[in-house]
C-alpha positions as CSV (number, residue, x, y, z in Angstrom):
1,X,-53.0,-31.3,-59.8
2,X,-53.7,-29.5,-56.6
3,X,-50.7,-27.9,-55.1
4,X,-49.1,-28.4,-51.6
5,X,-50.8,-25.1,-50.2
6,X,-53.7,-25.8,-51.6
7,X,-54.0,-29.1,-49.7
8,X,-52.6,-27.3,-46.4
9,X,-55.3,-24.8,-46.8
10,X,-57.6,-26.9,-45.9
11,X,-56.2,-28.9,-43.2
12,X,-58.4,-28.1,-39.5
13,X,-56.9,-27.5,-36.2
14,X,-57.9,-29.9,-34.1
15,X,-58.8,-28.0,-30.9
16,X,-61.3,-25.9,-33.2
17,X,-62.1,-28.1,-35.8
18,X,-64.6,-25.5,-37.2
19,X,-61.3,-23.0,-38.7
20,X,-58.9,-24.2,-40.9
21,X,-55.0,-23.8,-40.1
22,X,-54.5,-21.3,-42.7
23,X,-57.9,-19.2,-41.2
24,X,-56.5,-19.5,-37.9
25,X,-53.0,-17.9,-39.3
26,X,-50.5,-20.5,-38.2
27,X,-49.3,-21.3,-41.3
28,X,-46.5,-19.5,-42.6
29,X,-44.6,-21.0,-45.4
30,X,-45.8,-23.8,-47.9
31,X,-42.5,-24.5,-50.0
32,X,-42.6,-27.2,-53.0
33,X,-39.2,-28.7,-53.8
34,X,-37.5,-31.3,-55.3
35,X,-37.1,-33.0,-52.0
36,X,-40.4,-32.8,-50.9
37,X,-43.1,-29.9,-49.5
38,X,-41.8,-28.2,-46.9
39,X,-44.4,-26.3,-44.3
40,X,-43.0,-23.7,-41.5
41,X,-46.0,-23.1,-38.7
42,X,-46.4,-20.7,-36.0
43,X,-48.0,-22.5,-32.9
44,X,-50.6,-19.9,-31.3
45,X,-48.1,-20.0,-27.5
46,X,-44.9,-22.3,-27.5
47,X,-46.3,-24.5,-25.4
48,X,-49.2,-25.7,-27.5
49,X,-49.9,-29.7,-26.8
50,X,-51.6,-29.4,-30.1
51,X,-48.6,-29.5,-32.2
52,X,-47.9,-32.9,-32.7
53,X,-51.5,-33.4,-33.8
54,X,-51.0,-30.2,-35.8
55,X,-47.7,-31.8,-37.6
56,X,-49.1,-35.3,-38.2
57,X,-52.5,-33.6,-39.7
58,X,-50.5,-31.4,-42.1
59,X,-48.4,-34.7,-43.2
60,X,-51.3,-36.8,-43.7
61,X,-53.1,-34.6,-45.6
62,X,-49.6,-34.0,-48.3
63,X,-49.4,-37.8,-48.3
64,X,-52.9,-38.8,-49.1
65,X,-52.7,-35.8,-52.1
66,X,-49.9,-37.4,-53.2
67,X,-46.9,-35.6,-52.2
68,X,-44.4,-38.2,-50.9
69,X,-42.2,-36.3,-48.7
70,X,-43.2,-33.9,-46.1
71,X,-41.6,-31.9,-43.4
72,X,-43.0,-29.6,-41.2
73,X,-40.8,-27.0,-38.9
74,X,-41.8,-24.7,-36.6
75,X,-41.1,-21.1,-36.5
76,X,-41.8,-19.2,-33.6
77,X,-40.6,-15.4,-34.6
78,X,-42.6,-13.5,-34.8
79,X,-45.2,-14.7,-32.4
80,X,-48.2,-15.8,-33.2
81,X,-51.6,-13.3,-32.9
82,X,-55.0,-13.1,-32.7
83,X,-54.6,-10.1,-35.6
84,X,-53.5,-13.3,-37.7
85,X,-56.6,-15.1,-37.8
86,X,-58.8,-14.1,-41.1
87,X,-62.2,-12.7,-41.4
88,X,-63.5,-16.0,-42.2
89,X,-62.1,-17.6,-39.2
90,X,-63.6,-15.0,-36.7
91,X,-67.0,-15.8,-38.7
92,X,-66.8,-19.8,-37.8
93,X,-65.7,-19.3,-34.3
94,X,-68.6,-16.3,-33.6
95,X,-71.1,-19.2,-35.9
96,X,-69.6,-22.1,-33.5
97,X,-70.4,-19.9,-30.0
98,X,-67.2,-18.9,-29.3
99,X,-66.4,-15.0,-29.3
100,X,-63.7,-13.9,-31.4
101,X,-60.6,-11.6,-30.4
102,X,-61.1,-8.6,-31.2
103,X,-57.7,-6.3,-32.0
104,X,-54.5,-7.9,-30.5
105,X,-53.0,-5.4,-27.8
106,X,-49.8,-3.5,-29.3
107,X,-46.7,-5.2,-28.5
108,X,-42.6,-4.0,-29.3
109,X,-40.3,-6.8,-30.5
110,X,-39.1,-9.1,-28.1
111,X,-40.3,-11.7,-25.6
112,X,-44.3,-11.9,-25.5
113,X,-45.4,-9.9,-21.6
114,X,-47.9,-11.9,-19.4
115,X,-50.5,-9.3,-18.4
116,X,-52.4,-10.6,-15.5
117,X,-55.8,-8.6,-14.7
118,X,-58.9,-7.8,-15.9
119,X,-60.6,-7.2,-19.5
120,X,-60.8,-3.5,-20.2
121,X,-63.0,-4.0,-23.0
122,X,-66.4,-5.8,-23.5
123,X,-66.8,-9.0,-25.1
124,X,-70.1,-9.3,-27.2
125,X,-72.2,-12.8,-26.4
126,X,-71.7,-15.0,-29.8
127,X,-74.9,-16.3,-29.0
128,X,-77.7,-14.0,-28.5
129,X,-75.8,-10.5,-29.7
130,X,-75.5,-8.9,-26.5
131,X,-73.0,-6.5,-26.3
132,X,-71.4,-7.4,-22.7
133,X,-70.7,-10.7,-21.4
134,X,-68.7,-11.9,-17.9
135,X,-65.8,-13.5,-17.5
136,X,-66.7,-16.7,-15.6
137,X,-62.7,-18.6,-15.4
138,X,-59.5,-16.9,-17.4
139,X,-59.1,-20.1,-18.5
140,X,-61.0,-22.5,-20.3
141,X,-60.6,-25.7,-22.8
142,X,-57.3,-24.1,-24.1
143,X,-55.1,-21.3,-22.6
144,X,-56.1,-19.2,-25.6
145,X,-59.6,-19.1,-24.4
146,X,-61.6,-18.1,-21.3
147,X,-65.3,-18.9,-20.5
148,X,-68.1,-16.6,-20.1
149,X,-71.5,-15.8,-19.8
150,X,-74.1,-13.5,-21.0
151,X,-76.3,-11.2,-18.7
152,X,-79.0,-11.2,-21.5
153,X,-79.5,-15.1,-22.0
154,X,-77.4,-16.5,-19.2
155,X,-75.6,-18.8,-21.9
156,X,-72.1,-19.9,-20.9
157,X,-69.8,-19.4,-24.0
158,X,-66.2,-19.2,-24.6
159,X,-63.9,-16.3,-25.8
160,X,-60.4,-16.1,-27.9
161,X,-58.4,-14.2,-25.9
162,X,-56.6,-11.6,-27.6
163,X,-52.7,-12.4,-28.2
């Protein structure tokens, strides 16, 4: 029999549907019990509308392998990062045309600071390999991500900002 983590593993977030939960780093806990599975999650900001999708996703996917009872809390210390999301993860976004974060800024413990300004650094087009790219909006189909383009081949993509 496949175990609860094992089926949470492979569970996809439904904003990027190419990176699993567990690539993307959110999940923090997969605890088997006599009650039922128990799963603790990190959302990537606290106010993430994907959540509920995120929740009933994880559910589903316990129920249709078989586990009858599952609960899924969220735990939001310590925050989220972009440092959480795994190798393989960074590969799928970069393969799906979105650039990956590169090394989440330092932080101290405590409340998360909203930094408001330009990138210092250079983000490298997913697309064609150029190494410097501008930022079209800070913002783009999630908070998490801002849209770009490349001076090379003129492609719009977008970019996981680092958290």
């Amino acid at each position: 029999m496949v175990s609860a983590a094992e089926v949470v593993a492979t569970v996809t977030d439904p904003e990027l549907p190419m990176v699993t939960l567990a690539e993307l780093g959110i999940v923090r806990e997969v605890r088997e019990t006599a009650d039922g599975v128990v799963v603790a999650i990190t959302p990537t900001y606290s106010g993430c509308p994907a959540m509920e999708a995120i929740r009933d996703d994880i559910v589903s996917a316990l129920r249709e392998a078989g586990f009858g009872r599952a609960a899924v809390r969220t735990q939001l210390s310590p925050a989220w990062t972009t440092d959480w999301i795994s190798e393989s993860g960074k590969a799928k976004l970069a393969a799906a045309g979105i650039a990956p974060p590169g090394a989440a800024p330092g932080r101290t413990i405590g409340p998360v600071p909203l930094v408001l300004g330009a990138r210092a650094e250079a983000v490298a087009c997913p697309l064609c390999g150029h190494a410097e790219s501008e930022r079209i909006s800070a913002f783009s189909a999630t908070a998490c991500r801002e849209l770009r383009r490349c001076p090379a081949c003129r492609e719009p993509f977008e970019h996981m900002k680092e958290i």
